[in-house]
LOMI-113645 format. One record per residue (C-alpha): residue in one letter; x, y, z. Coordinates in steps of 0.05 Angstrom, whole numbers, padded with zeros to 5 digits, always signed. Example, Ala and Ser with C-alpha at 12.3 -4.5 7.8 and 13.67 -1.06 7.14 Angstrom:
2
A+00246-00090+00156S+00273-00021+00143
***
This chain:
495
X-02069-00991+00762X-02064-01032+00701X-02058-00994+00634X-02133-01011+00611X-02158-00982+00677X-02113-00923+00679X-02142-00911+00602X-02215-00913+00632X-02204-00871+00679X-02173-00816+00630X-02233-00826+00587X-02285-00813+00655X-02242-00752+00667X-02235-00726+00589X-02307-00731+00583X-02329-00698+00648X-02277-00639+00625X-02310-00636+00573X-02382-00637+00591X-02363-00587+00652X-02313-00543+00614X-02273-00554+00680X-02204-00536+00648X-02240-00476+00609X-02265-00454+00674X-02193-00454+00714X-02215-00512+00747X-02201-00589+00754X-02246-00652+00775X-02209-00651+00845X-02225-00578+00867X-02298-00596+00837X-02311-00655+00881X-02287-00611+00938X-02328-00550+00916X-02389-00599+00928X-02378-00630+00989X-02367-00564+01016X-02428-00534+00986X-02462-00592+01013X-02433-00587+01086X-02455-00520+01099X-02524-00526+01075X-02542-00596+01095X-02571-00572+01162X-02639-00560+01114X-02654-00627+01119X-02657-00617+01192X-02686-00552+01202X-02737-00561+01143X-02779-00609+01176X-02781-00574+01246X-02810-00513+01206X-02863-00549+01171X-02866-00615+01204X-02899-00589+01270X-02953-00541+01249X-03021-00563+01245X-03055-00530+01183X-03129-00496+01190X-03159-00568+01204X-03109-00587+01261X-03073-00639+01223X-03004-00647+01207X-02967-00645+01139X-02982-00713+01119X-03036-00731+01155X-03041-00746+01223X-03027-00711+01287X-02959-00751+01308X-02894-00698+01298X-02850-00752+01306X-02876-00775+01233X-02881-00713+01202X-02816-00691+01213X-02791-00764+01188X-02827-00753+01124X-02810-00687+01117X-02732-00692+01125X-02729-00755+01078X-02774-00718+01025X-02728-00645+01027X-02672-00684+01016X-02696-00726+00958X-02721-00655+00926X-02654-00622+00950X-02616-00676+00911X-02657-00682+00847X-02661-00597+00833X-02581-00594+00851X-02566-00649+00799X-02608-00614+00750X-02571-00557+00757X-02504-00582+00741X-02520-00619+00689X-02574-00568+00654X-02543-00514+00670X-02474-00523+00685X-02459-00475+00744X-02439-00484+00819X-02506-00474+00850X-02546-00514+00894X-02617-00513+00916X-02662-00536+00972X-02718-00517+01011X-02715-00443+01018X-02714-00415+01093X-02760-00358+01110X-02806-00385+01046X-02811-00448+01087X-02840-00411+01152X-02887-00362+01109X-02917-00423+01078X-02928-00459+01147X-02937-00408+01198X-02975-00351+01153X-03015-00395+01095X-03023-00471+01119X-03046-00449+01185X-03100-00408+01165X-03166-00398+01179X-03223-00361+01145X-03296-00348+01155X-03298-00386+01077X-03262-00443+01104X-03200-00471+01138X-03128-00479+01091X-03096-00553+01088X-03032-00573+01082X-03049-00599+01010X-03077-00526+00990X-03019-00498+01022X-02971-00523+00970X-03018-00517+00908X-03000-00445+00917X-02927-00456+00916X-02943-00501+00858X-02971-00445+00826X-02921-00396+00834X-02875-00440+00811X-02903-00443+00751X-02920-00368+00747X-02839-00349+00757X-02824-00412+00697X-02880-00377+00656X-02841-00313+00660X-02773-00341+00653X-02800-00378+00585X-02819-00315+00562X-02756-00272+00570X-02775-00231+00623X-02735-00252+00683X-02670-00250+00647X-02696-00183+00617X-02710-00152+00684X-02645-00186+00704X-02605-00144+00646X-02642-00085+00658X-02609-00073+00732X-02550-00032+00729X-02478-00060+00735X-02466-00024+00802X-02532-00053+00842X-02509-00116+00814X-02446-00116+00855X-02482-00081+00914X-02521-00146+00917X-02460-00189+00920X-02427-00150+00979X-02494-00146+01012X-02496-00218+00997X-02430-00235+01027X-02447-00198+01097X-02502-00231+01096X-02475-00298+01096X-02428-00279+01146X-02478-00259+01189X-02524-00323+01179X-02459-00356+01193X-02445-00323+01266X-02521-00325+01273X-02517-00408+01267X-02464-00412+01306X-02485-00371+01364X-02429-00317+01370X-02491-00267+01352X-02554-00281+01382X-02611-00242+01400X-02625-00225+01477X-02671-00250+01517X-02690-00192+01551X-02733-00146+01504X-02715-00076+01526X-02632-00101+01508X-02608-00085+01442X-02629-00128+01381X-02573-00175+01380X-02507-00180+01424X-02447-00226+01432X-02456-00291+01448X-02501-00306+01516X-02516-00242+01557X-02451-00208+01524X-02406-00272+01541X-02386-00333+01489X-02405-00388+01532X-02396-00466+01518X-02349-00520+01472X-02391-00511+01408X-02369-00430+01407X-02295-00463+01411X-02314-00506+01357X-02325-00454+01313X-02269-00405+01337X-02219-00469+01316X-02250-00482+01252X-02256-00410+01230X-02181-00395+01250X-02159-00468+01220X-02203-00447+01149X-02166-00372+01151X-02099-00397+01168X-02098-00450+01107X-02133-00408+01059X-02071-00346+01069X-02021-00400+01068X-02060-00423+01003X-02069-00495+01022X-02122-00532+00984X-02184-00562+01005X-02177-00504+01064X-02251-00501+01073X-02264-00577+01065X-02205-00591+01120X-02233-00542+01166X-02303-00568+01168X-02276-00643+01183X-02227-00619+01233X-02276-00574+01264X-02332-00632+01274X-02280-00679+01296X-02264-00630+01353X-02337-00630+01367X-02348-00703+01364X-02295-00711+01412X-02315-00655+01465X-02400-00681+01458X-02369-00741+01478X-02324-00716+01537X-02376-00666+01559X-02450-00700+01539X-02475-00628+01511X-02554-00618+01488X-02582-00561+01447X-02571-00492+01447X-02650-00480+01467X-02633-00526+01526X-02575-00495+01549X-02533-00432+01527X-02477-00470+01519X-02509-00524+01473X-02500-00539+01397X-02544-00506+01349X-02588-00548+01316X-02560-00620+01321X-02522-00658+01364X-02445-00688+01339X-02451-00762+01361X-02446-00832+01327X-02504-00859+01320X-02532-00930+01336X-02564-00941+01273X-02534-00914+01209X-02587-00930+01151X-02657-00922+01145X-02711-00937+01099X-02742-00868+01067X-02810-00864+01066X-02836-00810+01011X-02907-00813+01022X-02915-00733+01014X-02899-00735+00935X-02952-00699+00903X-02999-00688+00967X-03015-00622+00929X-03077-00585+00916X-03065-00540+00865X-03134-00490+00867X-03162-00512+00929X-03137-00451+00977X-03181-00404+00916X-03248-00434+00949X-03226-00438+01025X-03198-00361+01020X-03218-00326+00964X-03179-00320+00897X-03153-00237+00920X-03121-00271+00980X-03095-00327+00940X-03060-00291+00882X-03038-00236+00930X-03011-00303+00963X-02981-00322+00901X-02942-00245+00885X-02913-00251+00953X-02883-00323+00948X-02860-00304+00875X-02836-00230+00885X-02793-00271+00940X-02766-00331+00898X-02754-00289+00828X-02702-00236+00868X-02664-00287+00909X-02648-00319+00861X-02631-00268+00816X-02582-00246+00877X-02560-00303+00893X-02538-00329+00815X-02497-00257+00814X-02456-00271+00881X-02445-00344+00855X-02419-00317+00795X-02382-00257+00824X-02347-00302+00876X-02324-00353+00816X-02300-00309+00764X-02358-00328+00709X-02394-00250+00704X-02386-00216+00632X-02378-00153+00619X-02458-00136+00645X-02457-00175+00702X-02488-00236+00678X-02466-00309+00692X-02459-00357+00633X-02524-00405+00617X-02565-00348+00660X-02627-00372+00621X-02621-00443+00642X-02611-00431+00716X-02668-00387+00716X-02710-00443+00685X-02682-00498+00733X-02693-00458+00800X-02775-00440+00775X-02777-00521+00759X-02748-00532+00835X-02800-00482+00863X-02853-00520+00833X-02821-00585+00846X-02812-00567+00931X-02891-00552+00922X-02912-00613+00885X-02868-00656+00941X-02900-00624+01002X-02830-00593+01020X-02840-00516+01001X-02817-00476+00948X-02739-00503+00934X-02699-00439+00907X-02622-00427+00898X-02572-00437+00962X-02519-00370+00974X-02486-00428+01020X-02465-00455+00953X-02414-00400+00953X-02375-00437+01003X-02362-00490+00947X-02343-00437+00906X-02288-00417+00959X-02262-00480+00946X-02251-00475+00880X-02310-00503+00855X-02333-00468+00785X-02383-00516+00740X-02439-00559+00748X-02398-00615+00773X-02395-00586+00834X-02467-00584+00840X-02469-00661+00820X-02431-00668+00877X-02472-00635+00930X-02545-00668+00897X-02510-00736+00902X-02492-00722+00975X-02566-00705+00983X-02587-00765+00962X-02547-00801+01003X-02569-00769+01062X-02640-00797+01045X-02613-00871+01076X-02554-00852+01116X-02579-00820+01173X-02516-00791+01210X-02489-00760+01139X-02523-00688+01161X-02531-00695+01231X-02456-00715+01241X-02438-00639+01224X-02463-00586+01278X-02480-00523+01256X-02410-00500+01296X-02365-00535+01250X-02399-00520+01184X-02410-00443+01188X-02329-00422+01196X-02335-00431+01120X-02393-00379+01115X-02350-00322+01148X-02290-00337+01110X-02334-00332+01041X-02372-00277+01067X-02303-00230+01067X-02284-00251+00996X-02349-00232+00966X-02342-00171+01012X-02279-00153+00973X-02318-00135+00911X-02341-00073+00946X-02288-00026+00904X-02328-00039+00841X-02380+00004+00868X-02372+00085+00856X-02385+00118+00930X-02388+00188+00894X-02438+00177+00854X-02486+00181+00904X-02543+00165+00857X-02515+00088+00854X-02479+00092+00922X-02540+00105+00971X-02585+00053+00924X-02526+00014+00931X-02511+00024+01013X-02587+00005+01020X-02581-00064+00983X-02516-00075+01023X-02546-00058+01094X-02616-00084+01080X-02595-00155+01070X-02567-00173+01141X-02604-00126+01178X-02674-00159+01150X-02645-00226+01142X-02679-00220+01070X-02644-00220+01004X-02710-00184+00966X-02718-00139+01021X-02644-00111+01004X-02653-00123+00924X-02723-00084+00939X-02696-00024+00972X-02636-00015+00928X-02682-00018+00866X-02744+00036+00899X-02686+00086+00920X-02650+00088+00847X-02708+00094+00809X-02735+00149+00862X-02661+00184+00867X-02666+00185+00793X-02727+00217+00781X-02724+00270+00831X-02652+00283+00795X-02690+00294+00727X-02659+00232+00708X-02726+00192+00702X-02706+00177+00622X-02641+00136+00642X-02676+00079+00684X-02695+00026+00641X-02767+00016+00638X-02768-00056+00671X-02735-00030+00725X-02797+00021+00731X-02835-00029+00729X-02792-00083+00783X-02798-00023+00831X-02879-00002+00831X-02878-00088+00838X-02827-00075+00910X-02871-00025+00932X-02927-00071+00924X-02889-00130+00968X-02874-00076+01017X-02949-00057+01035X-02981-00128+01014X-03008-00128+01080X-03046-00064+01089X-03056-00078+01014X-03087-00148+01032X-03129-00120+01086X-03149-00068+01043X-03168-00112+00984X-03202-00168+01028
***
């Protein structure tokens, strides 16, 4: 390298140390770069999954997101769009808010919105696709409203030290199990009378793809005690090489094919590695037209639930992410907590206003942060990635679900370890806390834990006479959880 170059590229790295506060952080532009891809990796599958959620239910007129009744075409625009959204809100992120956290469509928001709003049907009228995602606009804008005002990070500061770790260990077996979950070592029984989930196939780990993820979860653990770096990142490519080479011995399909199948995509090269995106769904929003087809009661009770959902998750999620890399003060609070707050309402609003549903905050993203990643660089990283995947087709399909979710287990026992921070004989914070921690898994629901942990503190507390030392936000948080919890009898009730 010639000495002009070799000063350029000093300068590039000088002023993204800077910008990043990489070396303040512990960290350096390498591990960052890795941080991302891995993020990246282990989250991609969105792109795929996001459009078979939305992209093949008709709303309450029979017609597809987009328009038209063709699936093939939905899901195209779909996948394109998530990814373009996925990309832009992860970028954001970094560079706004400087912290190792990237966001997508969010799962579980994703099939609410499709299977529970779009789809329905009323004696005032019939929901569309369009109305659907006004609402998400809406709450969007709702959560930003409240964020601008102080009150998110207010109820944020208000929870106590010891839920706040609760929610990273709950956090961290739930990744874990989303990871085993993905990659079929847990799955739920076909027979209904049979416990709720069970090992593998009928009790037996059947096919390649488990073998896939056996390799890459022993290969992750094996370099991460030895302390090699880029463990993670060398486990997920060695682990979908393996499965490249066995779908190519062996000619697998899917997993809903065939209990020995992949997951959710198939490891092959593909014939054609570019496409043209097609982003006809940006801004195919109606913001208040779901208030005259169901009635404004059902659509702001529509509104609380998406919102209740989005504002606690992320909360969560921000606190594990910070927990994992080291960045928590004193209270449990991650630095710049006001501006990731403020970027993840923008992204829930932004999914809406793009047709994709409501984008919020990633816990995958604490894979990255197993690799070492700890700024906003990371998160530069991953967006970039996203967009790339936009025009290069096999870039997320190339990784099976097998090969990618090794790194969820691994990350899932390190935030696991912060467990000791959490006082078991003080039973007033150790049941709240055992709630949170058992909740999350068990209900596949981050709120759902965060919910429970808050309801049985503030309860614990004030049958203890102890009703003066919960802060009144958290009061307040909790009559809102017990609201979430009966919104349906509520709903019925009301409507």
């Amino acid at each position: 390298m010639s000495s002009s170059k070799a000063a350029i590229a000093r300068s590039r790295s000088g002023f993204l140390d800077s910008f990043f506060k990489i070396s303040f952080r512990g960290s350096t532009v390498g591990r960052e770069v890795r941080g991302g891809l891995v993020t990246f990796f282990t989250m991609a599958y969105i792109v795929v999954l996001n459009p078979l959620i939305i992209g093949t239910v008709p709303d309450g007129e029979g017609q597809l997101i987009g328009g038209g009744t063709d699936p093939a075409v939905s899901i195209a625009k779909v996948a394109v769009t998530t990814a373009l959204v996925a990309g832009v809100v992860t970028i954001l992120m970094g560079v706004v808010a400087n912290f190792p956290l990237a966001l997508a469509t969010g799962l579980g928001l994703n099939a609410y919105v499709a299977f529970s709003i779009a789809a329905m049907k009323t004696p005032g009228g019939n929901m569309t696709w369009a109305d659907a995602m006004g609402l998400v606009v809406l709450e969007g804008l709702v959560i930003l409203v409240l964020v601008l005002t102080g009150f998110r990070k207010a109820v944020f500061e208000a929870v106590p030290l010891q839920l706040k770790v609760a929610i990273s260990v709950g956090i961290g077996l739930f990744i874990a199990f989303i990871g085993l979950v993905d990659a079929g070592v847990v799955r739920r029984p076909a027979d209904p009378t049979a416990p709720p989930v069970e090992l593998g196939a009928a009790g037996e780990l059947r096919g390649w793809p488990v073998l896939v993820f056996v390799f890459g979860l022993l290969l992750i653990a094996t370099l991460y005690v030895r302390k090699v770096k880029g463990a993670i990142l060398i486990g997920i490519v060695a682990a979908t090489v393996l499965a490249l080479i066995l779908q190519a011995i062996f000619s697998l399909g899917l997993r809903k094919d065939s209990p020995g199948g992949w997951g959710l995509t198939i490891p092959e090269l593909p014939d054609k590695w570019f496409s043209t995106p097609n982003l006809d769904l940006l801004g195919e929003f109606n913001l208040f037209g779901s208030f005259e087809r169901i009635g404004v009661i059902s659509a702001l009770l529509i509104i609380f639930t998406l919102m209740l959902a989005d504002f606690f998750d992320t909360m969560g999620t921000m606190t594990a992410i910070g927990a994992e890399a080291g960045l928590l003060d004193k209270k449990g609070i991650p630095p710049n907590s006001q501006r990731i707050l403020i970027v993840d309402s923008v992204a829930a609003a932004a999914g809406g206003a793009a047709s994709v549903s409501s984008n919020t905050s990633y816990i995958e993203s604490a894979s990255g942060v197993g690799e070492g990643a700890r700024t906003g660089l990371a998160s530069v990283v991953t967006g970039i990635c996203f967009l790339i995947s936009m025009v290069v087709a096999p870039l997320v399909t190339l990784v099976p679900y097998e090969a990618a979710t090794p790194a969820l287990v691994l990350v899932g026992f390190l935030m696991m370890t912060q467990v000791k921070g959490i006082d078991f004989n003080d039973l007033e914070v150790a049941i709240p806390a055992f709630l949170t921690i058992v909740l999350m898994p068990f209900t596949y629901s981050i709120s759902a834990g965060i919910g429970a942990g808050f309801v049985s503190y503030v309860f614990l507390k004030a049958v203890r006479g102890k009703a003066r030392q919960v802060h009144p936000l958290l009061w307040t948080v909790s009559a809102l959880f017990v609201i979430y919890f009966a919104i349906h009898p509520l709903r019925d009730w009301l409507t």
